[in-house]
VOBA-1610 file (N, C-alpha, C; in pm, whole numbers, padded with zeros to 5 digits, always signed):
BEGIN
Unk+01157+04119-05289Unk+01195+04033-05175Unk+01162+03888-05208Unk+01211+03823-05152Unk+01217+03670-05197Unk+01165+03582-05112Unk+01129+03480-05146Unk+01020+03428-05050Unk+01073+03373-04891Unk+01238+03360-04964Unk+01319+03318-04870Unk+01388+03452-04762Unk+01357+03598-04781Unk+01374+03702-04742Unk+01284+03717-04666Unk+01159+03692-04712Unk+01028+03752-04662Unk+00979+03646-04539Unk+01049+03521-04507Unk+01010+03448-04364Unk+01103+03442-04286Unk+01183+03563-04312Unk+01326+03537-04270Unk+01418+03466-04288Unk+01456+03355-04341Unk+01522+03290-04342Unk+01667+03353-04364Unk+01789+03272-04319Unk+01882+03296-04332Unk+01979+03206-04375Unk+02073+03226-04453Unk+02207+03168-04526Unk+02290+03065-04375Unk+02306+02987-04402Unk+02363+02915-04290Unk+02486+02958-04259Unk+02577+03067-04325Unk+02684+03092-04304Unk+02689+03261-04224Unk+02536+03290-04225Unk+02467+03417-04179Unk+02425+03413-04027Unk+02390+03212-03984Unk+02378+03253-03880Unk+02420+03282-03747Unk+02323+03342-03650Unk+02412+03376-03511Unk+02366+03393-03411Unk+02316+03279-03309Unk+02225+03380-03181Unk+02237+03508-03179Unk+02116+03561-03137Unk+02131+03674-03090Unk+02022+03738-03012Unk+02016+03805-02909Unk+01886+03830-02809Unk+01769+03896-02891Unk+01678+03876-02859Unk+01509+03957-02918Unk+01529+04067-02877Unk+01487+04139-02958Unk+01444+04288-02935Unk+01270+04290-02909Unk+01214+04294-02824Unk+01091+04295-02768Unk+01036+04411-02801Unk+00909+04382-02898Unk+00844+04528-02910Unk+00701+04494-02883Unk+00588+04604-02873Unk+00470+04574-02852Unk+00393+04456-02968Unk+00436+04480-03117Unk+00376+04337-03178Unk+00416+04198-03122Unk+00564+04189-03119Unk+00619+04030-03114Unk+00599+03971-02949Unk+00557+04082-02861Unk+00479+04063-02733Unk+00354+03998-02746Unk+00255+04045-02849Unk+00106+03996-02884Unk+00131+03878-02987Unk+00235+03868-03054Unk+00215+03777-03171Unk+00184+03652-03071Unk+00327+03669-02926Unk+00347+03522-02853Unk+00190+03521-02742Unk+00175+03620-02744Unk+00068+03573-02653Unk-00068+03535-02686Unk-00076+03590-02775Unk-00207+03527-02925Unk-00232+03397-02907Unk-00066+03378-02949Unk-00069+03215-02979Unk-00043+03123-02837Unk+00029+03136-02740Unk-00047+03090-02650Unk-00167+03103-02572Unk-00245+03195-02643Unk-00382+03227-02578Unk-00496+03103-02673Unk-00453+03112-02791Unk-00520+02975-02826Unk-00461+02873-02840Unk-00426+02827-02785Unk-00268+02668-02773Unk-00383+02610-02668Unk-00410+02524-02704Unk-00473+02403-02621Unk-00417+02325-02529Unk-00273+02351-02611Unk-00159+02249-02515Unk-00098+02346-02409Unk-00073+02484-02488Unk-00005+02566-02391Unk-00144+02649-02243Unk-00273+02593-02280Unk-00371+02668-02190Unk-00381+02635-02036Unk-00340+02510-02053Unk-00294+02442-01880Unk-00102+02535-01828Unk-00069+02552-01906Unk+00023+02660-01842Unk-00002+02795-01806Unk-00102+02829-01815Unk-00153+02992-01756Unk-00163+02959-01585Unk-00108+03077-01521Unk-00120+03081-01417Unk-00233+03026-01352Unk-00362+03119-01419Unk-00535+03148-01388Unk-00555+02994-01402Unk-00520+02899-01500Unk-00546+02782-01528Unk-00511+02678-01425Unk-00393+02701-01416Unk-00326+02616-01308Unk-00356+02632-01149Unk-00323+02728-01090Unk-00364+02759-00988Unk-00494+02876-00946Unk-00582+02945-01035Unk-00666+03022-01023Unk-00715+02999-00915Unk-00783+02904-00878Unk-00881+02851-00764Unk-00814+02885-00626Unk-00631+02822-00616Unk-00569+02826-00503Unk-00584+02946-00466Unk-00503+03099-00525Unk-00492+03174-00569Unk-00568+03261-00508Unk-00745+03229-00530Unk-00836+03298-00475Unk-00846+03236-00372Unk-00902+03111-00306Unk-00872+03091-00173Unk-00721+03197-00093Unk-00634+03133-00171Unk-00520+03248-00052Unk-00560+03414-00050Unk-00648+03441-00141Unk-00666+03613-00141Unk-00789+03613-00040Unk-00902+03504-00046Unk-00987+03516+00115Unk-00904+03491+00202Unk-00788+03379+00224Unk-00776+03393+00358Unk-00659+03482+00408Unk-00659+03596+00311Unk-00618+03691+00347Unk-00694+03836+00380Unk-00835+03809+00338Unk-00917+03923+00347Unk-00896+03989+00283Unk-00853+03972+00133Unk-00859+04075+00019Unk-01009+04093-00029Unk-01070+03985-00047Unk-01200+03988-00123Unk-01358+04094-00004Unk-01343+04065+00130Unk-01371+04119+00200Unk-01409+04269+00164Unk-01564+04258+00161Unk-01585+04397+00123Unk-01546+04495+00012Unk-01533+04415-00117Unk-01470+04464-00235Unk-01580+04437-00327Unk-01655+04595-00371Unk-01750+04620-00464Unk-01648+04583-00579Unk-01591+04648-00640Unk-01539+04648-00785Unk-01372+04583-00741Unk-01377+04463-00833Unk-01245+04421-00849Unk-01184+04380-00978Unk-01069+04434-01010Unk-01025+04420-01178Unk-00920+04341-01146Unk-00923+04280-01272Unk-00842+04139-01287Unk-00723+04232-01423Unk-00579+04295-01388Unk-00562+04377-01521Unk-00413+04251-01582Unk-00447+04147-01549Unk-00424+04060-01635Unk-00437+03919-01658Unk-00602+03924-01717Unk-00678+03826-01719Unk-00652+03703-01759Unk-00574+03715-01884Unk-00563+03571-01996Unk-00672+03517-02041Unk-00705+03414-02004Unk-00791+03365-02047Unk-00908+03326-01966Unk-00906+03403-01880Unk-01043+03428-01777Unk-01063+03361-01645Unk-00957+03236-01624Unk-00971+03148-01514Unk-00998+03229-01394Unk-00874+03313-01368Unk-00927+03376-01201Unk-01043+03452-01218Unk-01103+03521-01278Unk-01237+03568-01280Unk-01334+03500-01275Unk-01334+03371-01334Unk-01431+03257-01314Unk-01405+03218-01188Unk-01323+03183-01156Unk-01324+03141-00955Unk-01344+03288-00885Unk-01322+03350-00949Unk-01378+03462-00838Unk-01554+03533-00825Unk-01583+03488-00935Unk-01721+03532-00979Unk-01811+03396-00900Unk-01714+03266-00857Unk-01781+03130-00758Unk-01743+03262-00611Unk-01714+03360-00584Unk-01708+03330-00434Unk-01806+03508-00390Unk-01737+03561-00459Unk-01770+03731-00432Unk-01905+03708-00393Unk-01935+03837-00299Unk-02082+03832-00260Unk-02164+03875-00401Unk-02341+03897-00367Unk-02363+03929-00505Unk-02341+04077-00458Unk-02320+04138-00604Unk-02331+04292-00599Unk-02234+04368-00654Unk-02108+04231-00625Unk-01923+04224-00675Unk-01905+04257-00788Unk-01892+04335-00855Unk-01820+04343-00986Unk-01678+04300-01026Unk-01653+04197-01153Unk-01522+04184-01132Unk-01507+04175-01275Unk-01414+04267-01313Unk-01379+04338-01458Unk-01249+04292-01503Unk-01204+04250-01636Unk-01092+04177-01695Unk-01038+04313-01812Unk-00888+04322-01812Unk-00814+04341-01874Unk-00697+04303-01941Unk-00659+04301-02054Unk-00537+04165-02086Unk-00461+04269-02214Unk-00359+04241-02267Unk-00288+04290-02391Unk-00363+04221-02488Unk-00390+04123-02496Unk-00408+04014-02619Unk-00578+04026-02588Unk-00598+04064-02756Unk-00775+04037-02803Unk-00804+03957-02823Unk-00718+03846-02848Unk-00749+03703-02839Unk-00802+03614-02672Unk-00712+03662-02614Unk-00696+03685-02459Unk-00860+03737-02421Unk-00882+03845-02449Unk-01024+03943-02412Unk-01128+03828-02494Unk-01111+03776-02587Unk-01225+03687-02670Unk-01281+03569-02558Unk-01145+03470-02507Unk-01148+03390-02412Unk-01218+03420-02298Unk-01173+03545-02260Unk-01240+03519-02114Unk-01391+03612-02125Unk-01408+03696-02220Unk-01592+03701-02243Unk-01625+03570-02291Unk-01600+03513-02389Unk-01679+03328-02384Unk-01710+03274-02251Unk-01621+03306-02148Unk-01594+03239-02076Unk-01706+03248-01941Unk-01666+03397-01930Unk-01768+03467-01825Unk-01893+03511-01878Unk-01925+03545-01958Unk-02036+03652-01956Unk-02160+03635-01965Unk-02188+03516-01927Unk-02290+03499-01895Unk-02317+03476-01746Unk-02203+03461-01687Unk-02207+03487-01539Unk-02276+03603-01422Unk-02389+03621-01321Unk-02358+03729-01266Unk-02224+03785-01176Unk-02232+03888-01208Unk-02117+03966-01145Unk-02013+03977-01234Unk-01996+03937-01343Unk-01899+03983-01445Unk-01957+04092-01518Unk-01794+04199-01483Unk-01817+04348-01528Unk-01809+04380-01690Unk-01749+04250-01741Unk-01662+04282-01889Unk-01522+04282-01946Unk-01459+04226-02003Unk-01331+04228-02043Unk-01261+04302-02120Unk-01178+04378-02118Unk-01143+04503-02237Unk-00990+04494-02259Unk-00927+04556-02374Unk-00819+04509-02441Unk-00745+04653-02390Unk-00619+04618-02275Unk-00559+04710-02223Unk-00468+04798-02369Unk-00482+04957-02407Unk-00408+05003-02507Unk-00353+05122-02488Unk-00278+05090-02393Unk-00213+05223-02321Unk-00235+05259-02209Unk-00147+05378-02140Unk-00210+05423-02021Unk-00258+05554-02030Unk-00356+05634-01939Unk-00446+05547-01815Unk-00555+05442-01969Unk-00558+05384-01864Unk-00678+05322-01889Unk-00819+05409-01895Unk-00910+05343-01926Unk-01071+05384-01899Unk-01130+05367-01799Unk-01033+05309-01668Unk-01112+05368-01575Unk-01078+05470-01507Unk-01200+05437-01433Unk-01165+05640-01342Unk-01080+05627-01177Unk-01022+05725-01202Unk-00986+05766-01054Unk-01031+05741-00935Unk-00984+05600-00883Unk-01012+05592-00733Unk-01119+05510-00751Unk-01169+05457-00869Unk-01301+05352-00876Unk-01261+05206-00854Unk-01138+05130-00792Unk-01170+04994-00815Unk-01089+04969-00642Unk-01181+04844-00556Unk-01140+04856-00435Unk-01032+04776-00417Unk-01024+04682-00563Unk-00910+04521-00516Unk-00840+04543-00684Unk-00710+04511-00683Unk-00667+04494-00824Unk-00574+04427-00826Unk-00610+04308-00941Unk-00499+04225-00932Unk-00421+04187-01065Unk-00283+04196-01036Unk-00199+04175-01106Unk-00087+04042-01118Unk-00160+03954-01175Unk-00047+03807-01176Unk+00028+03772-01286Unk+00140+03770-01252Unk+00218+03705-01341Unk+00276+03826-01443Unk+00284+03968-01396Unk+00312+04021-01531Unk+00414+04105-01497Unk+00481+04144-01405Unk+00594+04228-01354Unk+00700+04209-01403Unk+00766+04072-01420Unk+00832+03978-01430Unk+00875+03998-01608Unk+00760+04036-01683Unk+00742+04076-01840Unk+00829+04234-01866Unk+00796+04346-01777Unk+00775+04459-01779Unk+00915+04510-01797Unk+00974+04622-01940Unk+01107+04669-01884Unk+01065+04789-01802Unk+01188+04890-01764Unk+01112+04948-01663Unk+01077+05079-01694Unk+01028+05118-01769Unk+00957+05213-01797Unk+00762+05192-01838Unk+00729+05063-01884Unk+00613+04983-01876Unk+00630+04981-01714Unk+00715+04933-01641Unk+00665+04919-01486Unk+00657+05001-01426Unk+00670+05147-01434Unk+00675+05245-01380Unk+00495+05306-01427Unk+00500+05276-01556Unk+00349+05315-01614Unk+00296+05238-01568Unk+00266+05100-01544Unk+00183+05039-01480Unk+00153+04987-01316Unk+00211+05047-01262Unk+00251+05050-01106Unk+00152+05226-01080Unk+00215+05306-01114Unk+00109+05441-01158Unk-00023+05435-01147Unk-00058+05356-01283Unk-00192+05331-01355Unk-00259+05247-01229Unk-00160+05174-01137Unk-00256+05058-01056Unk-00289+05137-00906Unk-00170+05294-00846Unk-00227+05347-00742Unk-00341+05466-00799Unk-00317+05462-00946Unk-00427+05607-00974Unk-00563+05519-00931Unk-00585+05420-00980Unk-00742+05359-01020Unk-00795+05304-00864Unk-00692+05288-00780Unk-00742+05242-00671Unk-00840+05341-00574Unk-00930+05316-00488Unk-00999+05416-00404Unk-00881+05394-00255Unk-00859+05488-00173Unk-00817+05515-00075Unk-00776+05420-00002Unk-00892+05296+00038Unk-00870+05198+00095Unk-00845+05078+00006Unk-00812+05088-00119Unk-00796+04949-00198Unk-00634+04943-00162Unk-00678+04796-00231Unk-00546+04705-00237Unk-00490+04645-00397Unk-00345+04688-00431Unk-00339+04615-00557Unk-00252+04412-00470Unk-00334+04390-00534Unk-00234+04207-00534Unk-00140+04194-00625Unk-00041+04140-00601Unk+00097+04150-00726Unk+00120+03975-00708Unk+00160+03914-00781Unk+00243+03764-00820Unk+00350+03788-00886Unk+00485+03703-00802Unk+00562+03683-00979Unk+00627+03584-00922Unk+00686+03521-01004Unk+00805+03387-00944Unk+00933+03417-00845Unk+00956+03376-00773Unk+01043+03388-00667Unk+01178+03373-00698Unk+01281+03492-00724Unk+01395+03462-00768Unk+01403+03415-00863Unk+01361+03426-00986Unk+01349+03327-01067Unk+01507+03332-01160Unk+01533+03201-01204Unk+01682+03193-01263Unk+01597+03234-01443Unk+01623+03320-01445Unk+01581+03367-01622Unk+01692+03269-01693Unk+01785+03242-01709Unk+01864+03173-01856Unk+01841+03023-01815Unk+01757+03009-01731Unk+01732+02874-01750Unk+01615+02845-01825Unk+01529+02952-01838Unk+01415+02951-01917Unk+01412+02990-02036Unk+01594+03046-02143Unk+01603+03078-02224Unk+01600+02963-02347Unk+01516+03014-02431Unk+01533+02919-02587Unk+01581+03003-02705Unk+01602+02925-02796Unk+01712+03011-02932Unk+01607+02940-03045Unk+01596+03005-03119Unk+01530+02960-03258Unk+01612+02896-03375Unk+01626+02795-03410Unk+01716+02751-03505Unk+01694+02759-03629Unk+01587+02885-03666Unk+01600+02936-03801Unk+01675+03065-03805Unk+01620+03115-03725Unk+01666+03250-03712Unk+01758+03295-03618Unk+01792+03240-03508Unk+01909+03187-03401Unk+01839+03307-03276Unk+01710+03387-03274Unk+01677+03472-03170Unk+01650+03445-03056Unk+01760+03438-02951Unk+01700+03372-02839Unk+01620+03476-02725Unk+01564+03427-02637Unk+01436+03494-02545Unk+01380+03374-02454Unk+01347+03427-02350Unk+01298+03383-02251Unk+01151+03294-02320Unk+01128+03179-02299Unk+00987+03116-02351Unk+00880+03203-02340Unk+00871+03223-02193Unk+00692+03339-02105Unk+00807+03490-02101Unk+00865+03547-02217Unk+00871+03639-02241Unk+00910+03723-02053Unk+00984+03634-02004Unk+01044+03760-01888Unk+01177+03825-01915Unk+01157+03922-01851Unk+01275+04025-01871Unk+01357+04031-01698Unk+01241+04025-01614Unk+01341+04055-01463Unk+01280+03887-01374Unk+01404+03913-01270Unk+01327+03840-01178Unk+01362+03872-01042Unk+01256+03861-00953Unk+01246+03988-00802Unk+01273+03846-00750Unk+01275+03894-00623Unk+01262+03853-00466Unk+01181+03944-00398Unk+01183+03914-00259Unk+01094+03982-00146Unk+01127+04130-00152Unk+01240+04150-00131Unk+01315+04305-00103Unk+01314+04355-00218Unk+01329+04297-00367Unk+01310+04404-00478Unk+01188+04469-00496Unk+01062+04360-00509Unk+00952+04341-00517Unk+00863+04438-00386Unk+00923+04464-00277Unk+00897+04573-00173Unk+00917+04712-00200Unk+01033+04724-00233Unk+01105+04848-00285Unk+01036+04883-00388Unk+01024+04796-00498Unk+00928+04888-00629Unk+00801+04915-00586Unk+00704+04856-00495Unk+00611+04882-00500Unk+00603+05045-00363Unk+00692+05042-00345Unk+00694+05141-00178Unk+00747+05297-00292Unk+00828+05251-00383Unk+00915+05380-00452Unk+00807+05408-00571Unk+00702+05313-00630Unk+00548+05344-00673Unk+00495+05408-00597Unk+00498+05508-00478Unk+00400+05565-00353Unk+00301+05443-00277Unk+00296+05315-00245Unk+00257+05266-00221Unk+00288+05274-00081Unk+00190+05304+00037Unk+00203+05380+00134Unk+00241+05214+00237Unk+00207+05121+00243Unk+00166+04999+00308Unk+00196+04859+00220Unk+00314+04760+00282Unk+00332+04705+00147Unk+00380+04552+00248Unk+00314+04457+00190Unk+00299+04313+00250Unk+00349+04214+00159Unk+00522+04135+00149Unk+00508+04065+00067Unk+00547+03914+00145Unk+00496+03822+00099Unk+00545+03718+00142Unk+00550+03589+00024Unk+00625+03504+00032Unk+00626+03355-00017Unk+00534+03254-00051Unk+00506+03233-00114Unk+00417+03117-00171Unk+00446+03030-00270Unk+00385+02898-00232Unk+00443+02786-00324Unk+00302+02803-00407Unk+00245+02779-00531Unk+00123+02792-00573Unk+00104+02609-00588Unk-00013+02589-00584Unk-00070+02464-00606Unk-00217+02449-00607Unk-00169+02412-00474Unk-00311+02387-00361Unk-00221+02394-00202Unk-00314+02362-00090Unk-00250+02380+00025Unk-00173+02280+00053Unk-00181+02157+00003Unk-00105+02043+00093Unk+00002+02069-00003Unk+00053+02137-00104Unk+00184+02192-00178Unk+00215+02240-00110Unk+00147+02385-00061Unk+00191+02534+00014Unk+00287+02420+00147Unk+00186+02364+00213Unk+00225+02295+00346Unk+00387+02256+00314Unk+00359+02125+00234Unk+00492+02064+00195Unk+00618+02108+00157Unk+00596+02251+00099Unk+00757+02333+00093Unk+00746+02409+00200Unk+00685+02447+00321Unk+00712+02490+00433Unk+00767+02368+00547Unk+00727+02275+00561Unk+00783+02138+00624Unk+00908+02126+00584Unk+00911+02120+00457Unk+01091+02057+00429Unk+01136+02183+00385Unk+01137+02296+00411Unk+01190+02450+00450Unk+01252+02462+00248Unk+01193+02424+00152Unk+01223+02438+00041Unk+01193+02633+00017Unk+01278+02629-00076Unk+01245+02810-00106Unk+01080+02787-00212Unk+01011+02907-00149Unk+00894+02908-00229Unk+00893+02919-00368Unk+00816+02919-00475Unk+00832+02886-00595Unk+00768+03072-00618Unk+00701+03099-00561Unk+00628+03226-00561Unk+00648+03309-00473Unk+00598+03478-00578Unk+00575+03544-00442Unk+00418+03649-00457Unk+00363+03672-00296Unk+00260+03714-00333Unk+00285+03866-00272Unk+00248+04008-00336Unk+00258+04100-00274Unk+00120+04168-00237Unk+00106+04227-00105Unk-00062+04303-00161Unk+00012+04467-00112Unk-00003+04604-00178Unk+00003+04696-00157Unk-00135+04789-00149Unk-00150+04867-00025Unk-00219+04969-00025Unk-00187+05130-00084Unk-00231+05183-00134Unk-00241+05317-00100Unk-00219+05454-00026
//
């Protein structure tokens, strides 16, 4: 193989857009590398809005009485760090992510904190935890990634682990226009979504999957993420929310 084989490269008369085939490596290669991107670390959800995020989950009474809460897609640790500022003591709040690079970040990050449970490198389903052990679980930003057989396993994996009265939290972008977020590589011509999405919900999709998951109780509504005088300002001038937040019970 040739050196020019072996980085891919291609004959200019060879090339041709053409869509990614998404597999579990070229999922971790991209998230690796924006997990250590300095430039790309202010674009993580947890980064950007973490803080808001958890304020809107108190003043919704998610955090309320929640011994064990898992974060099952951490990044780089931000919402666990604002959540480990509010939980009473006693709170456990445990991180899971695809990327070990991802899991590196947010133990640096936390662990010397009380109330941080530990961060672990999600590798399949079920997971390691047990049945019915976690009271709050939250899931941001990753639905939106999932084709649907990963969303079916991980929608599963999120009513097995819950106890009776927990709640999973869901995020994803609101309607989101996917080919506007598409880029093409001009070596190799592979085009793909930048943050690697595959779908994009609304209120009523985003209800339905989580209700046809057995999710007995299911709350979704709109959110602009920021801070509040954002949230405020696209409710005043009746703009469509940029977000959506779901919480499902059990």
């Amino acid at each position: 193989m040739t050196d020019r084989e072996d980085t891919g490269w291609r004959a200019e008369g060879d090339f041709r857009p053409h869509p990614i085939e998404w597999n579990e490596l070229r999922i971790q290669r991209l998230w690796d590398y924006y997990s250590t991107s300095e430039a790309h670390r202010s674009t993580y959800f947890g980064e950007t809005v973490g803080r808001h995020f958890v304020r809107v989950l108190r003043r919704h009474g998610v955090l309320k009485g929640r011994a064990r809460i898992v974060d099952f897609s951490c990044g780089t640790g931000a919402i666990i760090e604002a959540l480990l500022d509010v939980v009473p003591r006693g709170t456990k709040v445990t991180g899971f992510d695809l990327s070990p690079l991802s899991i590196e970040r947010t133990l640096a990050r936390n662990e010397e904190t009380p109330g941080f449970g530990g961060a672990y490198r999600m590798q399949g389903y079920p997971t390691c935890l047990e049945d019915g052990s976690v009271d709050a679980l939250i899931l941001t930003e990753v639905i939106e990634h999932l084709d649907d057989r990963t969303l079916h396993d991980v929608l599963a994996e999120c009513r097995r682990v819950l106890t009776p009265e927990g709640v999973l939290v869901v995020t994803t972008p609101n309607e989101e226009n996917l080919a506007r977020e598409h880029v093409m590589c001009p070596e190799c011509g592979c085009t793909f979504h930048r943050w690697q999405h595959r779908r994009s919900w609304s209120s009523s999709s985003l209800s339905s999957a989580l209700t046809a998951a057995g999710f007995g109780r299911v709350r979704v509504h709109p959110v602009t993420w920021g801070n509040e005088l954002i949230e405020l300002a696209f409710l005043l001038l009746r703009r469509k929310a940029t977000g959506l937040m779901a919480r499902a019970w059990r």
